[in-house]
Steps between C-alpha positions, in 0.01 A plus 500: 500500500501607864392193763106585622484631910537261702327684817346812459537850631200482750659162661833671519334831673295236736838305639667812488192679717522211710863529625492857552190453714762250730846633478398910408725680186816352665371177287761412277412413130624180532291404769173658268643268144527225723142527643393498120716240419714720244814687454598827614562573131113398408367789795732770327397410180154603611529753766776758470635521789423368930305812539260456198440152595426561892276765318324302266439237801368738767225628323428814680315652201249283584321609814245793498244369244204517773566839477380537152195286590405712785467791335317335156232447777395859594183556487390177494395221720513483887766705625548327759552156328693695279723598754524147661609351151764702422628490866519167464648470157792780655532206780567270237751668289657633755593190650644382185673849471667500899742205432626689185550810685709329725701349245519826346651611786761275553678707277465774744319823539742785355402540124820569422551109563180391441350644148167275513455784796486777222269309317284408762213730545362501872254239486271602842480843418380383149230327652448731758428783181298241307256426830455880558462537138203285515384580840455902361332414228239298669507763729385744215256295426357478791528153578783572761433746754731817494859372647860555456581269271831469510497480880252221489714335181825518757291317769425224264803406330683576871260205709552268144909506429520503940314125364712382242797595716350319811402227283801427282803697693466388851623151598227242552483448911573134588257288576258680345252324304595559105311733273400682923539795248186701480298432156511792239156528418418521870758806573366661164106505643656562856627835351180593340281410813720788623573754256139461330298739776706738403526497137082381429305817372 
C-alpha cells in the first residue's frame, strides 16, 4: 500500500511560485524542494519536468476573467459604473499578473527559448478587444455615444498598465512616505471623470 501525501500539489506549486517570484527560472529545483521541505525526487514525481512546474506555479491562465464579466453586463446597469468595476477589477488582476510576467521573462523574450511566450496570448490587446467589444455594443444601443471604440479601448488600457507599471515597476523614492502610491479606486474614477464627457450619450 502506497504511504498517503504528505504535502500536496497546491503547497508544492505555492513554494515553488514563491522562489521563482525571488530568484526568476534560473531557480534551481533544489532550492524549490527545499522551500517545501521535500526532495527533488517528490517535485518530479509530481511535475514532469522544471518547465511544467514554473508553469503550474505562475499561473498566467489566470488573469482576464473581468473580461468575461464586462461583457455579461451589456445592456445592463450604469455604464458608467460598469465601466469603473471592471477597470478596477483589470487593476487588480493585473497587478497579480505583472510580477508573473516578469518572471516569465526571466527566461527571456525569443520564443525559441522561452515557449510560455508561444503560449502566451497578448494579454493588453485582449483587454483592449474585450473593452471595445463592450464599448460598441453599448454604443449600439445607444447608451454610448457614437465613438471609435477601439481608439477609446487603447486609451484606457494605455493610462491603466502606464499605472500598474508606475505602481509596481518603478523603485519606491526614498523617504517617501510608504503606500505614497496613488489608491486604485481613485485613478479608476480619475479616468472616468475624464473619458466620461466623451463617451455619455
Amino acid at each position: 500500500m502506497p504511504r498517503p501525501r504528505q504535502i500536496t500539489d497546491e503547497q508544492l506549486v505555492a513554494a515553488a511560485h514563491e522562489v521563482f517570484l525571488e530568484q526568476g527560472f534560473s531557480a534551481t529545483t533544489a532550492a524549490i524542494a527545499r522551500r517545501a521541505g521535500v526532495s527533488e525526487g517528490t517535485l518530479f514525481n509530481r511535475f514532469g519536468s522544471k518547465e511544467e512546474l514554473f508553469t503550474a506555479a505562475i499561473g498566467l491562465t489566470e488573469y482576464g476573467r473581468w473580461r468575461s464579466e464586462l461583457l455579461g453586463q451589456i445592456g445592463t446597469g450604469d455604464v458608467r459604473r460598469t465601466l469603473e468595476r471592471a477597470l478596477l477589477l483589470m487593476l487588480q488582476e493585473a497587478a497579480e499578473l505583472v510580477p508573473k510576467l516578469s518572471v516569465m521573462f526571466s527566461r527571456g523574450y525569443d520564443p525559441s527559448h522561452n515557449p510560455m511566450l508561444q503560449q502566451l496570448d497578448n494579454p493588453m490587446r485582449a483587454d483592449a478587444d474585450a473593452l471595445a467589444a463592450y464599448l460598441q455594443a453599448e454604443v449600439q444601443r445607444g447608451r454610448v455615444r457614437p465613438l471609435d471604440a477601439d481608439s477609446a479601448a487603447l486609451m484606457v488600457v494605455g493610462a491603466l498598465t502606464h499605472f500598474i507599471h508606475r505602481e509596481q515597476m518603478l523603485p519606491t523614492v526614498p523617504g517617501a512616505p510608504a503606500g505614497s502610491g496613488m489608491d486604485q479606486g481613485r485613478f479608476v474614477r480619475s479616468v472616468m471623470d475624464l473619458l466620461w464627457p466623451g463617451l455619455a450619450p
